[in-house]
C-alpha positions as CSV (number, residue, x, y, z in Angstrom):
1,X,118.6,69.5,50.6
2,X,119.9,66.6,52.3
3,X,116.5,64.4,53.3
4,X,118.0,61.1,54.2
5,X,120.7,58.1,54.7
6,X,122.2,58.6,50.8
7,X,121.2,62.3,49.9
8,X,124.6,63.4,49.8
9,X,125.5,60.5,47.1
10,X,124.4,60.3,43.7
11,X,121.4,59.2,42.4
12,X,121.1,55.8,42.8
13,X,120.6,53.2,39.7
14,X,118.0,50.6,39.7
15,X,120.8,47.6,40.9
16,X,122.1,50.0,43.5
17,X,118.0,50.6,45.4
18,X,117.0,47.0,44.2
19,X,120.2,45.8,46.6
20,X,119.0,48.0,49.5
21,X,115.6,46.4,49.6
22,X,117.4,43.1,49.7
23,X,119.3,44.2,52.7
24,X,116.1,45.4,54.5
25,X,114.5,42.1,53.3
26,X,117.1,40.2,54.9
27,X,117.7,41.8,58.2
28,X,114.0,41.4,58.5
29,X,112.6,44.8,58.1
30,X,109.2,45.5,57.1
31,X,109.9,47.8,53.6
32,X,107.8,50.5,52.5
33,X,107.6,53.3,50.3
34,X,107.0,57.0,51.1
35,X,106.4,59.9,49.0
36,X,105.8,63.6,49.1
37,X,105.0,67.1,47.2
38,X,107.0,69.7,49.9
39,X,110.2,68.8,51.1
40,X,111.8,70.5,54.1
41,X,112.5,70.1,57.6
42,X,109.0,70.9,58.7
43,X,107.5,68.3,56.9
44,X,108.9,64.7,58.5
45,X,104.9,63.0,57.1
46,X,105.7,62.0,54.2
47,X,102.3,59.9,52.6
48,X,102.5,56.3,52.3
49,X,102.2,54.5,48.7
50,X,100.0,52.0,49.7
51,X,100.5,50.1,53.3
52,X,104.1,48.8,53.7
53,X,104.7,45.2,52.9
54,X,104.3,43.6,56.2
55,X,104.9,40.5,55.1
56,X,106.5,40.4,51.6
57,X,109.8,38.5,51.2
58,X,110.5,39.5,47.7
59,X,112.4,42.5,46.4
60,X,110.4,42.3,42.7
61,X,107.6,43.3,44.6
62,X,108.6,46.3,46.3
63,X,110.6,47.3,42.8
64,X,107.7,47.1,41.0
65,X,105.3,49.0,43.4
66,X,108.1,51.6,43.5
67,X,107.8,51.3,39.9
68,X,104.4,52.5,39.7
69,X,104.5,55.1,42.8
70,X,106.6,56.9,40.4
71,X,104.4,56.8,37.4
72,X,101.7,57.6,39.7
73,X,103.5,60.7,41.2
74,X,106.4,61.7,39.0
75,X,106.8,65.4,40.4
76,X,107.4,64.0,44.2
77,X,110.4,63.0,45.8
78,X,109.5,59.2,46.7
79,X,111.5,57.1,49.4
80,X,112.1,53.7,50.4
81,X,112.2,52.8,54.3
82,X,112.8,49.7,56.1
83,X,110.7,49.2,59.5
84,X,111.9,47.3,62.4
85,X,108.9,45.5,63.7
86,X,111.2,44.6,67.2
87,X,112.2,48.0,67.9
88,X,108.6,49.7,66.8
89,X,110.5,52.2,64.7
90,X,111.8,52.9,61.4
91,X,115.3,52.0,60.8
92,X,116.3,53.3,57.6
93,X,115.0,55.6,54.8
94,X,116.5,56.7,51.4
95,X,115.1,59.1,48.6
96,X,115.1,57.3,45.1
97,X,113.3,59.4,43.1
98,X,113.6,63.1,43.1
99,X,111.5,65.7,40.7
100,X,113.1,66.8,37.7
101,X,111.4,70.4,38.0
């Protein structure tokens, strides 16, 4: 099922998600990470892995939390978003972990 901005590509590699969160970094997003057990289109809540890092300016961070949401919850499909705190809305989201079930 395609869930989000790079379903329909590969997997991404650690270099590959670790240079997104620099982007949202940069352009000033707020980035946080989302994860849930159902996926479909009737389920847009996904739960939040802690509260998103309002005010964190470093990528290690998030790539470690992200890290540990997926040690914490290796059966769910976990995603990365970027917030825009201007607009009030998120701006961008992409599934990096999927289950291997």
């Amino acid at each position: 099922m395609y869930t989000e901005t790079f379903s329909y590509l590969p997997q991404m590699t650690e270099e590959e998600i670790r240079k997104q969160v620099d982007y949202i970094i940069e352009k000033g997003y707020i980035p946080g990470i989302e994860y849930t057990y159902k996926l479909g289109p009737k389920n847009s809540y996904w739960n939040f892995w802690k509260l998103p890092f309002f005010v964190e300016r470093n990528a290690d961070t998030v790539m470690n939390e992200l890290g540990v949401c997926r040690q914490k919850h290796p059966n769910a499909w976990i995603k990365i978003t970027g917030y825009d705190n201007k607009r009030q809305c998120q701006v961008l989201a992409f599934v990096v972990h999927t289950p291997q079930n």
